[in-house]
FIFI-389956 format. One line per 4 residues: number of its first residue (from 1); their letters; for each residue x, y, z negated of C-alpha. Coordinates in Angstrom, 2 decimals. Layout:
<recs>
NUM	A	X,Y,Z; ...
</recs>
This chain:
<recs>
1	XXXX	-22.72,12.91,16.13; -23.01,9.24,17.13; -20.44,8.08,19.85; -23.02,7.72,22.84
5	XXXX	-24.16,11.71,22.10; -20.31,12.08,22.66; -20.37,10.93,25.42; -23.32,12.40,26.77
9	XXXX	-20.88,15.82,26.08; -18.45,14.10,28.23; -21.08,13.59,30.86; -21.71,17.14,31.26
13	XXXX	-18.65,18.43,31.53; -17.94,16.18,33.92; -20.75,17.34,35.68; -20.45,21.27,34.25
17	XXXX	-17.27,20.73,36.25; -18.02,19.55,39.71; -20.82,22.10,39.91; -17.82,24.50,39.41
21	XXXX	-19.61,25.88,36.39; -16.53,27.07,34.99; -17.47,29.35,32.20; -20.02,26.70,30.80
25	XXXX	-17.33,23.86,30.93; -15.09,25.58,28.37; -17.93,27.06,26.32; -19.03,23.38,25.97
29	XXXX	-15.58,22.18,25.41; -14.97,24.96,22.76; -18.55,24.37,21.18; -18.56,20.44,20.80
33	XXXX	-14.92,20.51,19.91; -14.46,16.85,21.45; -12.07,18.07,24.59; -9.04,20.55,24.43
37	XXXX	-8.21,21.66,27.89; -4.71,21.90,27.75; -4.42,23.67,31.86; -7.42,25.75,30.72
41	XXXX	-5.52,26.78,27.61; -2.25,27.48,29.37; -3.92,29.62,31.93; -5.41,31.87,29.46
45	XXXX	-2.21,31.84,27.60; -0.24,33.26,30.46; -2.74,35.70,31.53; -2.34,37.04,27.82
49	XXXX	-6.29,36.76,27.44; -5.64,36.68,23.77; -9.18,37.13,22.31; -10.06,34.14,24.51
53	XXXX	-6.77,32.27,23.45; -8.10,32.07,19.69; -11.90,31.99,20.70; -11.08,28.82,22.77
57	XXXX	-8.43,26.96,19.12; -11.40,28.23,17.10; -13.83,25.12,18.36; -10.78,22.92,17.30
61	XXXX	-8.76,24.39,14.12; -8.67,27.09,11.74; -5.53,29.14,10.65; -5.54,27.37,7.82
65	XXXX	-6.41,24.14,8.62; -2.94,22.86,8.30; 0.79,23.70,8.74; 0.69,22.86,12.54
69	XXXX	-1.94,25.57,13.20; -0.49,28.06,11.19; 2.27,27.95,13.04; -0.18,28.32,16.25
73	XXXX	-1.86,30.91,14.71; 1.12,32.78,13.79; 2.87,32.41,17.31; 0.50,33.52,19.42
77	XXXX	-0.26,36.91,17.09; 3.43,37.39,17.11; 3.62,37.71,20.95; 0.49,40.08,20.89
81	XXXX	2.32,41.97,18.18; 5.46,41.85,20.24; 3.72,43.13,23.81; 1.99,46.20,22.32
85	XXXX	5.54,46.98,20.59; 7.01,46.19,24.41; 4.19,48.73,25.80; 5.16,51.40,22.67
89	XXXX	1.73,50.83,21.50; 2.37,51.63,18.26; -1.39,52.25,17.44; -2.34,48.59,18.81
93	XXXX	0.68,46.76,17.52; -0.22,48.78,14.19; -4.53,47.29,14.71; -2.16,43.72,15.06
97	XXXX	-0.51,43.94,11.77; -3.07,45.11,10.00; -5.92,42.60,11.07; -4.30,39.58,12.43
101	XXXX	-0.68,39.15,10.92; -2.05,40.52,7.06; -2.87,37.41,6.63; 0.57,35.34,6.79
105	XXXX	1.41,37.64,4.29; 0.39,34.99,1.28; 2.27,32.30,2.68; 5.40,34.19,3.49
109	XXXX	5.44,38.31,2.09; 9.47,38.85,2.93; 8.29,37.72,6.84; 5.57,39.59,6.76
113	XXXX	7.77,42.81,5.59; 10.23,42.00,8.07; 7.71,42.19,11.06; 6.24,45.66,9.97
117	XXXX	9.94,46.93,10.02; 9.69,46.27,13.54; 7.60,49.41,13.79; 10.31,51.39,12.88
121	XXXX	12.53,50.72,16.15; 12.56,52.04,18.81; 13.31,49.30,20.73; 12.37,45.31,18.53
125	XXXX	15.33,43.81,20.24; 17.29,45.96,17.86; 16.65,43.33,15.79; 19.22,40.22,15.30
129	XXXX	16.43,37.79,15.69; 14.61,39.47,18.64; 18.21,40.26,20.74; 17.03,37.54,23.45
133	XXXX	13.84,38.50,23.65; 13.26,38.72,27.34; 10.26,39.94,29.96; 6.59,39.14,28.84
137	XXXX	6.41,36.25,31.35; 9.25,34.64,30.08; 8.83,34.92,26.20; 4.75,33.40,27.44
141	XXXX	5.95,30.46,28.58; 9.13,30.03,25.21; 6.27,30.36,23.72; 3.11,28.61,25.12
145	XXXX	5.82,25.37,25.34; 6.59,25.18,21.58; 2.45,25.27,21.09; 1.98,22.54,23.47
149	XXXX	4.15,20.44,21.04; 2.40,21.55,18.43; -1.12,21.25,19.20; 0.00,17.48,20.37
153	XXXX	1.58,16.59,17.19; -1.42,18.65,15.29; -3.91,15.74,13.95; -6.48,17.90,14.25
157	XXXX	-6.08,17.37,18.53; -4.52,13.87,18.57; -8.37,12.85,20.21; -9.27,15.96,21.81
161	XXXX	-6.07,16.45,24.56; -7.21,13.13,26.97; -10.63,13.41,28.81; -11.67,9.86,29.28
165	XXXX	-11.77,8.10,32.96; -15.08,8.30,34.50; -15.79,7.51,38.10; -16.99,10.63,40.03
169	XXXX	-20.57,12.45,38.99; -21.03,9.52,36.11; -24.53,11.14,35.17; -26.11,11.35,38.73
173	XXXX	-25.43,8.00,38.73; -27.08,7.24,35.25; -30.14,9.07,36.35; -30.03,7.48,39.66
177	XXXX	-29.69,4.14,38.20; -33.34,5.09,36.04; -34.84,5.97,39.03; -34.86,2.97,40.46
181	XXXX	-36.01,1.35,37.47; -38.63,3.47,36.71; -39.79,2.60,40.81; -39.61,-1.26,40.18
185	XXXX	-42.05,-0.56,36.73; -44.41,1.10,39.45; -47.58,-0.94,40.21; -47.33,0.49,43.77
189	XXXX	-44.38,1.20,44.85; -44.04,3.65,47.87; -41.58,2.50,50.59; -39.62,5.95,50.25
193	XXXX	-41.09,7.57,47.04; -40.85,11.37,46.76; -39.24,12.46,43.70; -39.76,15.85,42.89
197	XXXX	-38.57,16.48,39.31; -36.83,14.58,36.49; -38.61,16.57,33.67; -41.18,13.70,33.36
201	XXXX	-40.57,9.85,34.59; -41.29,9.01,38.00; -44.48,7.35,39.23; -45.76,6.45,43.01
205	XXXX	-49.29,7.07,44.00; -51.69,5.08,44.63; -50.70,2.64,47.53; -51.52,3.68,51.03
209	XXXX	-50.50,1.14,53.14; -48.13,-2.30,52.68; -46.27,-2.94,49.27; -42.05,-2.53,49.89
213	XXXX	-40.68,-2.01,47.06; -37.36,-0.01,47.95; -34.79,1.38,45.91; -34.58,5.38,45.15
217	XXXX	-32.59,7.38,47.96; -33.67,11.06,46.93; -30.93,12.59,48.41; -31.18,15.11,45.57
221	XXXX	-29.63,12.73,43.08; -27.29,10.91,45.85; -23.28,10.89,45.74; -21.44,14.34,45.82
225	XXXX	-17.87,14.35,46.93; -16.72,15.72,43.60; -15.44,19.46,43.79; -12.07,19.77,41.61
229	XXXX	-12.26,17.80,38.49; -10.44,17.84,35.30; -7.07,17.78,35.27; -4.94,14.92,34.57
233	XXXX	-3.01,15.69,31.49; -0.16,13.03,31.85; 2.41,14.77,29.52; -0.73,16.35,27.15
237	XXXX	-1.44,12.62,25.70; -2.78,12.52,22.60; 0.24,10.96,21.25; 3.61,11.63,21.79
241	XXXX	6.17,9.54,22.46; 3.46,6.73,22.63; 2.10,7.05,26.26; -0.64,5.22,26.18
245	XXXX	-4.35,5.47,24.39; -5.19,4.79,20.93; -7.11,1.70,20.04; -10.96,2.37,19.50
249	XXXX	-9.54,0.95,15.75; -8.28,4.48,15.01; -9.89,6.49,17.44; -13.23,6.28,16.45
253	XXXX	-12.10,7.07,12.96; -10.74,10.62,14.03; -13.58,11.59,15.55; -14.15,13.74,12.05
257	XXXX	-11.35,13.44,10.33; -10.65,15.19,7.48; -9.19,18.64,7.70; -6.26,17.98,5.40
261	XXXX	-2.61,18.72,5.57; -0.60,16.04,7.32; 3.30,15.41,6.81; 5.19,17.54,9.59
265	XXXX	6.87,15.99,11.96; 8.82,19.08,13.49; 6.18,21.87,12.82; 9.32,24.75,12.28
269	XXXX	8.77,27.48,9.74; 7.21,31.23,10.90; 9.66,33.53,11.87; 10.57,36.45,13.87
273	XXXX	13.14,34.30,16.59; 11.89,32.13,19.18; 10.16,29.10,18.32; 12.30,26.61,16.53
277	XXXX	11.39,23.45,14.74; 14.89,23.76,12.63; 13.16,23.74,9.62; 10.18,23.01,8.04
281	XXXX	7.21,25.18,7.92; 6.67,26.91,4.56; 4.59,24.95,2.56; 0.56,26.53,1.70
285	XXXX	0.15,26.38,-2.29; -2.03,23.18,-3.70; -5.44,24.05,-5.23; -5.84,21.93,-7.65
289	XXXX	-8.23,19.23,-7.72; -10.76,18.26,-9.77; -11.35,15.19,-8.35; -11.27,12.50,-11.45
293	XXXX	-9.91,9.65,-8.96; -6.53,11.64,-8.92; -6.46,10.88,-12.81; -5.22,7.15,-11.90
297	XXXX	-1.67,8.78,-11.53; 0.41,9.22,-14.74; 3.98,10.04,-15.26; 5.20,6.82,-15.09
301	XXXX	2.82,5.50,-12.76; 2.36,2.00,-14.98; 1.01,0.47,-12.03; -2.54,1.91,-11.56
305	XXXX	-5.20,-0.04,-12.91; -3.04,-2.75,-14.22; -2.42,-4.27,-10.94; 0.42,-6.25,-12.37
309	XXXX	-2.44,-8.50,-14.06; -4.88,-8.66,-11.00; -6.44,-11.82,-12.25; -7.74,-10.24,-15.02
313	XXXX	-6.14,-12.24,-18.18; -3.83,-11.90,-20.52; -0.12,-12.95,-21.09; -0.91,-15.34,-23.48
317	XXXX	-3.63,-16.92,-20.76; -1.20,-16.68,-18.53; 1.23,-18.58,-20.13; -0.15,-22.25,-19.20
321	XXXX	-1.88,-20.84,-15.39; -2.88,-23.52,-12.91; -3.77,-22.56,-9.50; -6.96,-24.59,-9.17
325	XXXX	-6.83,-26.20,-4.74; -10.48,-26.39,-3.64; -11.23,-28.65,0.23; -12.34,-26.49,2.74
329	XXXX	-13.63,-28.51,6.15; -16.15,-27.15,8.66; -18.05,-28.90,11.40; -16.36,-30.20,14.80
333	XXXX	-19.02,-28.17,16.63; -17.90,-24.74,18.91; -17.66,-21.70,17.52; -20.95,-20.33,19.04
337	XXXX	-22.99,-23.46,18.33; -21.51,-23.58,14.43; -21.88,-19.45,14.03; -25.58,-20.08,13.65
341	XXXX	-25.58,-23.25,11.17; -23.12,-22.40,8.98; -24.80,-23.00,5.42; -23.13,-22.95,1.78
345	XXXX	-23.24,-26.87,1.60; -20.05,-26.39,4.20; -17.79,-24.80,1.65; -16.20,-26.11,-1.11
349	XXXX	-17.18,-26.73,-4.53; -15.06,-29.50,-6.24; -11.84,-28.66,-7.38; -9.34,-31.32,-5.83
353	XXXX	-6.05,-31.06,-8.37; -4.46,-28.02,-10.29; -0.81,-26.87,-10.11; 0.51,-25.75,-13.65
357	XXXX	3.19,-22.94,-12.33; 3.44,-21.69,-16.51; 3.19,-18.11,-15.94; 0.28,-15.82,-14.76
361	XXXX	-0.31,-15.87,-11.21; -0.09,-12.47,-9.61; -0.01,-13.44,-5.26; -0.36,-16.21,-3.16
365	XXXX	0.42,-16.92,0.58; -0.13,-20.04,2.51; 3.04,-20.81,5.32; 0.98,-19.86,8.20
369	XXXX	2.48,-23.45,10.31; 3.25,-26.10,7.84; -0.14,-25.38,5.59; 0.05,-27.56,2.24
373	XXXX	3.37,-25.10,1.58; 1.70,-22.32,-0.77; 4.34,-19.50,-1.64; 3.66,-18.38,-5.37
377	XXXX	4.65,-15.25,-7.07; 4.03,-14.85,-11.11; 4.09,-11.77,-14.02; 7.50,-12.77,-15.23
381	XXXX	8.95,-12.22,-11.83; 9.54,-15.72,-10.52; 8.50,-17.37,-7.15; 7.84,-20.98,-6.40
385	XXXX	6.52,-22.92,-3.59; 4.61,-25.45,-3.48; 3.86,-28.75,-1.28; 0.22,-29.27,-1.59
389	XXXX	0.39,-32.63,-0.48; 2.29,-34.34,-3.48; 1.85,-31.75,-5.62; 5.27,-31.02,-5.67
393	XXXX	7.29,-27.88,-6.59; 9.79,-27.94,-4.18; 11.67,-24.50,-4.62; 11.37,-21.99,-7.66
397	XXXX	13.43,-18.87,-7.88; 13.43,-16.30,-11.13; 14.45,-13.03,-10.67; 17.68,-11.27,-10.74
401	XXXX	19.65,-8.73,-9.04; 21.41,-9.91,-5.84; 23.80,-7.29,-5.91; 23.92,-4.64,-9.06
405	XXXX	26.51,-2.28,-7.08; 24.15,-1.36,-4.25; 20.94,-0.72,-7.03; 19.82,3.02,-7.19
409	XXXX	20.58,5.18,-10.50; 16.60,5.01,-10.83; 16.38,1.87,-10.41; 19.19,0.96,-13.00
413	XXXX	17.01,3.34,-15.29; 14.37,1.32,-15.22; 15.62,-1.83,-15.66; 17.42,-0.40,-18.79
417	XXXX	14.52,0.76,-20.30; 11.95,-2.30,-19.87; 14.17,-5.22,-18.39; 10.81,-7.16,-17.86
421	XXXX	9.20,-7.12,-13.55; 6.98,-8.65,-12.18; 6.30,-10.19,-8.88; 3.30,-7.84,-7.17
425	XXXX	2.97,-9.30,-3.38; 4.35,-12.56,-1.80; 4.26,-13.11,1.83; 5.70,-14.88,4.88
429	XXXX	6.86,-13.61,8.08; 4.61,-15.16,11.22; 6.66,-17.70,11.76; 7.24,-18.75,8.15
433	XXXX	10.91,-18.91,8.69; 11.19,-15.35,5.84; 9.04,-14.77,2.83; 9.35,-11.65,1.11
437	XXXX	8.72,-10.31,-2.13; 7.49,-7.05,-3.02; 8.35,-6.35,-7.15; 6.77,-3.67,-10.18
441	XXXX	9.84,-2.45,-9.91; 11.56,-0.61,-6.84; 12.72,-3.81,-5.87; 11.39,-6.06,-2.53
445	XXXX	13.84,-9.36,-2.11; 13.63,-11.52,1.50; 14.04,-15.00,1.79; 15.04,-17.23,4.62
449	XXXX	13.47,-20.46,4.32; 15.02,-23.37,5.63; 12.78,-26.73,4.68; 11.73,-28.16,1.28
453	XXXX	13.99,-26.33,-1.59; 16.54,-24.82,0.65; 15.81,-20.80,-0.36; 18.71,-18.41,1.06
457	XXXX	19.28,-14.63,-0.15; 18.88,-12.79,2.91; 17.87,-9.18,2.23; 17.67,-7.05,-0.93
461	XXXX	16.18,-3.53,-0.52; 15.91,-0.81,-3.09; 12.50,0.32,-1.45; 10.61,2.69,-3.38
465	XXXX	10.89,4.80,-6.33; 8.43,2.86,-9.19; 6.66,-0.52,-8.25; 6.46,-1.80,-4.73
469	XXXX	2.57,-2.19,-4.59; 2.15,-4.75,-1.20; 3.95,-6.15,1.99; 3.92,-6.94,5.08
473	XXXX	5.21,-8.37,8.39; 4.57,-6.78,12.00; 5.71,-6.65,15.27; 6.43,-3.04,16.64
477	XXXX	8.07,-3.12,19.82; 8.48,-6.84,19.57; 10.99,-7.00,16.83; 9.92,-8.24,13.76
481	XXXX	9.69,-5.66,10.28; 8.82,-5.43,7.40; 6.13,-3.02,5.64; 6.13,-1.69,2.39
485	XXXX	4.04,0.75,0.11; 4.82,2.03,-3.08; 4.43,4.15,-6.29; 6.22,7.27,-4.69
489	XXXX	3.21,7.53,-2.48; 5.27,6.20,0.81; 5.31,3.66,3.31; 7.75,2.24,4.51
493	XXXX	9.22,0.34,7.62; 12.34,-1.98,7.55; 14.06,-4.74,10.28; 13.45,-7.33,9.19
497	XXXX	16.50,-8.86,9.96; 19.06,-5.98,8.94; 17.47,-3.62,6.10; 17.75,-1.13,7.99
501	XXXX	14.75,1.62,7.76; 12.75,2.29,10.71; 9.79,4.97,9.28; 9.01,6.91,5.79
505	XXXX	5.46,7.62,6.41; 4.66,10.43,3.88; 1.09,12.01,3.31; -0.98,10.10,0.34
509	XXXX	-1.20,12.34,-2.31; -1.50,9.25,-4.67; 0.57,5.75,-5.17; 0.00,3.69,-2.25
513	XXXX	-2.37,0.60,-2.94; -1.87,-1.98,-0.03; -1.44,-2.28,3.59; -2.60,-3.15,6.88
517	XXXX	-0.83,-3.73,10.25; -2.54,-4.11,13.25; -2.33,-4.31,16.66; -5.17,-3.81,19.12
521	XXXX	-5.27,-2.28,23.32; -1.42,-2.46,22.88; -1.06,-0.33,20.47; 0.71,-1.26,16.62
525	XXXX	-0.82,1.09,13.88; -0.86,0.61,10.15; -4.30,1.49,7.69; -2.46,1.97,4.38
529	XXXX	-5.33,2.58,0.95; -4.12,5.01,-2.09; -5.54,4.51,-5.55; -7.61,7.66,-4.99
533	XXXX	-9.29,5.72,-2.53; -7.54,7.59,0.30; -7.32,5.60,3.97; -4.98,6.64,6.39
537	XXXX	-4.00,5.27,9.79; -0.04,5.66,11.10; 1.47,4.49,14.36; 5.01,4.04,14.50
541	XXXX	6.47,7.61,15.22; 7.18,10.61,12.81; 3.77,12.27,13.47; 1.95,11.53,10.50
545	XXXX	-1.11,10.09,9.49; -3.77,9.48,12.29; -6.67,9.44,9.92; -8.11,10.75,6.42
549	XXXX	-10.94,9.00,5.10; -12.30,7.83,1.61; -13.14,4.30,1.34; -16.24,3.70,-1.11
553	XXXX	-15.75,4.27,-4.87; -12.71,6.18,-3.84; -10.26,3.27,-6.04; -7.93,0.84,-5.59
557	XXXX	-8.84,-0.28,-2.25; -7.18,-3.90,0.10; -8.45,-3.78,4.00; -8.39,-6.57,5.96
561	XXXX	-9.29,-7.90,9.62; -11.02,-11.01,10.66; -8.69,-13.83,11.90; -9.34,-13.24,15.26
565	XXXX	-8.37,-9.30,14.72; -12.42,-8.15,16.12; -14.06,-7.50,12.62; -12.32,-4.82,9.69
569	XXXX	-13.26,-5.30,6.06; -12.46,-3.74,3.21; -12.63,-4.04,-0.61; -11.80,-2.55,-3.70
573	XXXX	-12.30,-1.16,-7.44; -13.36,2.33,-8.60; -11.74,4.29,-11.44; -15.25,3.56,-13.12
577	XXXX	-15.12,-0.50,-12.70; -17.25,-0.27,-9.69; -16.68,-3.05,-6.78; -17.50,-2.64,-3.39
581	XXXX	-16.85,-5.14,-0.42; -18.05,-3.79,3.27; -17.46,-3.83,6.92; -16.32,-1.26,8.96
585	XXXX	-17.63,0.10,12.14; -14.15,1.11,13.73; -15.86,3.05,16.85; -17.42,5.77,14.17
589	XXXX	-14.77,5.27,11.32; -18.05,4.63,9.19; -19.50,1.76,7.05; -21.11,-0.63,8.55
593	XXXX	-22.63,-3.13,6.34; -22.47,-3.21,2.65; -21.93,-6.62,0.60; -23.75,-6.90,-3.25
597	XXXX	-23.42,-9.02,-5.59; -21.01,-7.34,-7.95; -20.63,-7.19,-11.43; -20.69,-3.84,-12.99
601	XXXX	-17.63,-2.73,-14.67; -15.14,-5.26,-13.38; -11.66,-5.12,-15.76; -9.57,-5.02,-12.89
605	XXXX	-9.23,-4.50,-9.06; -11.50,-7.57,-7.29; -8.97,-9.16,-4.54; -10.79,-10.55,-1.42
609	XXXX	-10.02,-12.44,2.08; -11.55,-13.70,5.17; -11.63,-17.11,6.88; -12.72,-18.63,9.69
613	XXXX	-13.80,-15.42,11.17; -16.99,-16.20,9.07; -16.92,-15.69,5.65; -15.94,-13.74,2.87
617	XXXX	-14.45,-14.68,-0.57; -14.21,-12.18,-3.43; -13.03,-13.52,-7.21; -15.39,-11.93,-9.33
621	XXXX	-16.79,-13.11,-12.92; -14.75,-15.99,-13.14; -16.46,-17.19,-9.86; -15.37,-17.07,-6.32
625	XXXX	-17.90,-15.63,-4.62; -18.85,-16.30,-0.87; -20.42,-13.97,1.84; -21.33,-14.61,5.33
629	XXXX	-19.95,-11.38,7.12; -22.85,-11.36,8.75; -25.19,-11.03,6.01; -25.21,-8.69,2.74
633	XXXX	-26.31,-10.92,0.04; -24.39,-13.80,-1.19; -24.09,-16.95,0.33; -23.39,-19.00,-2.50
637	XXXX	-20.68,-18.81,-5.33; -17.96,-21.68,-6.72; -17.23,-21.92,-10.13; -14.10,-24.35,-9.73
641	XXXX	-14.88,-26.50,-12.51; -15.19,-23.18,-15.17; -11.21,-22.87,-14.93; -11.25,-19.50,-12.56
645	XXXX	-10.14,-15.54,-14.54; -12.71,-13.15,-14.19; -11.21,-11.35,-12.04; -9.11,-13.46,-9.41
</recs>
């Protein structure tokens, strides 16, 4: 459903609601799935309306959805169970075992044994577990509070719990609003028109008198004081601790999300007590997949694809590398004037000198305030940089271990058996005062920079278990950290000026690929890419992922957003050799606009970037290749003097 028929939905309710249609509202709001009403859903919960309880979660999750509704699930059967036992219904708490708690059974058969004993007491508080058990009202509200918390941490709801702000009967308004333009399209219009029905568009006789054209005041359509309303949910946000909306970024993304499992934050295991998120909830058995992007993961990981030779060339080309500087100017013109006369005579095409660095190239970062300083890391595990304007190398750093006392037992292990790393992401901070390093290796080094070759140790962080695939900077909460992704299929979030970790974000099911930060409506959220082509979206709590999507040719995939933060792109490499560069639309979480020009059957992942919030470059058969984002052919391509990989 496109975004404006949801919220048409919206519309309705709103008005399902002030016509105190109260039935309809929730049938709508159970049927389109796009609005949980938490006060609805509490009142039916306390007026132990049970078929009604699960009617209502059925137009929003399954039992077996995910952990978090299991657990739902499970809770509210449990206090049905519990009542009839209460009421020494045996025959009704016996209909309760057999047709709604049966099915727990294959996630948890000694619980499951445990609550048919129950049947055997006379009274269930008999049991340890159940001693505290109280009066119905009470153990309803235990109760209907631990599935508050979990239907807000359940990603399945994180868009559903916060009806959006309209101003008071929104549609009247709409239709008055075509009223009145359908009267100034009439060729006659009537002074006071009579408007009779909206089942066909409105017309005024012929004229009988002076022409005043007059706007529509049908009282039938005019303002009605609105009766009740939905409630305000304040505490029922969609995310928790974060009180404040997500960014249209992410939240047109989950408005089909994938039903998948998501890492728990506190979603507590099944069990006979009162709710408790002690523990964690018993994990369902994996089917397995047969899905032949998954076969990019092997024991050892290697690096999927051989991203540690993203340029596509061998050691021995590698061996004698220049990085090849190409001029880039634009027009002095403004940015609305120039969007329209861009042309591929503005880029570059001449290559202006080359930088022999003597190993192969494997990242590059320009400092983002002094910008002939270019940051280099290379396959042997060294970093330079570079002043652009003398061709100088100012600093130039190989790789060692900082300190071998604080290095993991894996880590040692690795470095035993193949001393060899190499360098997979360089970076600087915002500021350019850090650069950091991310290596093949579980190994991400940070540099303070202090002017031409002064290079200080500042952090050394064992960060992930195999190679640390990208980095980044951000700025959560104003303080300044550092992201990282890795072969253990994690991301994770350091200061950046202690070590110290901030978030393990757990819930690709492959090695993580790259990262994104972002921030947009005041709200700091990460896109991270697997190698199975897996996007997910995080903000910076312990509720995992925001958002499960596949990004096209489901492979090694890089996302990136226009400087000025308004456009998202995205490119990457299928298992197959595939390429595929498009733009996202972030209010439906859908592709946009596709880019061709690929070769088929690329050797390695194609790396891309933005610039000047107009075009887009992509190394691809020894050619850079250039896009306007605005159109899906090529603009023109550069061949840099026949010196560039094939795969840059």
């Amino acid at each position: 459903m496109s975004s404006l028929s949801r919220e048409l939905v919206f519309l309705i309710l709103q008005f399902l609601d002030e016509e105190k249609f109260k039935e309809s509202v929730h049938k709508l709001e159970q049927e389109s799935g796009f609005f949980f009403n938490m006060k609805y859903f509490e009142d039916i919960v306390n007026n132990g309306e049970w078929d009604d309880v699960e009617k209502y979660l059925s137009g929003f999750t399954k039992v077996d959805d995910n952990r978090y509704s299991m657990k739902i699930f499970f809770e509210i059967r449990k206090q049905k169970y519990l009542e009839a036992l209460d009421k020494h219904d045996r025959a009704k708490a016996v209909e309760i075992l057999v047709k709604d708690l049966k099915v727990f059974s294959a996630f948890n058969d000694e619980l499951f044994k445990e609550i048919t004993q129950l049947l055997t007491l006379e009274n269930f508080r008999e049991n340890e577990q159940l001693s505290k058990y109280g009066d119905t009202k009470s153990a309803r509200g235990i109760m209907l509070a631990e599935l508050k918390k979990l239907i807000e941490a359940n990603p399945l709801f994180r868009d559903k719990l916060q009806f959006p702000t309209l101003k008071n009967s929104r549609l009247r308004t709409l239709i008055n609003q075509s009223l009145n333009w359908q009267h100034q399209l009439c060729k006659n219009p009537r002074p006071n028109p009579d408007i009779k029905t909206l089942f066909v568009d409105h017309t005024c006789g012929q004229p009988n008198g002076a022409r005043a054209p007059s706007p529509v005041t049908n009282p039938l359509m005019g303002t009605i004081p609105k009766a009740g309303g939905f409630p305000p949910l304040g505490a029922h946000g969609p995310f928790q601790p974060v009180q404040a909306p997500l960014p249209t970024s992410i939240a047109g993304w989950m408005a089909n999300p994938s039903a998948v499992p998501h890492p728990a934050a506190s979603a507590g295991p099944m069990g006979l007590g009162a709710p408790s998120n002690a523990a964690n909830i018993l994990k369902r058995p994996r089917t397995p997949t047969n899905n032949p992007a998954m076969d990019y993961q092997t024991a050892d990981s290697e690096h999927v694809l051989k991203r540690t030779r993203p340029l596509g060339m061998s050691d021995e080309q590698g061996n004698n590398l220049s990085v090849n500087i190409l001029p880039i100017q634009y027009p002095g013109q403004s940015q609305s004037h120039a969007q329209s006369l861009y042309s591929s005579d503005e880029l570059p095409k001449n290559v202006v000198m080359s930088l022999h660095q003597g190993s192969a190239i494997k990242s590059m970062d320009f400092h983002p305030v002094q910008q002939t300083l270019l940051l280099v890391g290379t396959n042997v595990g060294d970093i330079a940089i570079w002043e652009l304007g003398n061709r100088e190398r100012l600093a130039h750093r190989n790789f060692k271990i900082w300190d071998s006392s604080t290095c993991s037992m894996p880590l040692q292990s690795a470095l035993a058996k193949e001393p060899s790393i190499s360098v997979n992401r360089v970076m600087w901070s915002p500021d350019g005062a850090l650069l950091g390093v991310a290596y093949s290796k579980h190994i991400v080094h940070v540099h303070s920079y202090h002017g031409r070759d002064d290079v200080r140790h500042h952090l050394e962080i064992d960060a992930h278990v195999g190679a640390v695939n990208d980095l980044a900077f951000s700025h959560p909460n104003k303080q300044l950290c550092i992201i990282t992704c890795g072969d253990d299929k994690s991301i994770k979030v350091w200061d950046a000026v202690t070590g110290a970790k901030q978030y393990t974000f757990e819930g690709h099911e492959a090695p993580v690929f790259s990262v994104c930060p972002h921030y947009k409506e005041n709200i700091q959220f990460i896109f991270s890419t697997a190698v199975d082509g897996k996007i997910k979206a995080w903000l910076y709590d312990n509720l995992g992922s925001r958002v499960d999507y596949d990004a096209p040719g489901q492979g090694c995939t890089t996302m990136s957003y226009s400087a000025d933060g308004t456009r998202l792109f995205s490119c990457g490499t299928s298992k197959e050799g595939d390429s595929y560069l498009v733009e996202w639309n972030e209010s439906e979480g859908a592709v946009k606009r596709t880019y061709g020009g690929f070769r088929k059957h690329s050797v390695g992942v194609v790396q891309f970037d933005t610039t000047k919030n107009r075009f887009l470059a992509v190394g691809d058969e020894f050619l850079i290749k250039i896009w306007d984002m605005d159109s899906q052919n090529i603009l023109t391509t550069i061949e840099a003097d026949g010196g560039l990989p094939v795969i840059i």
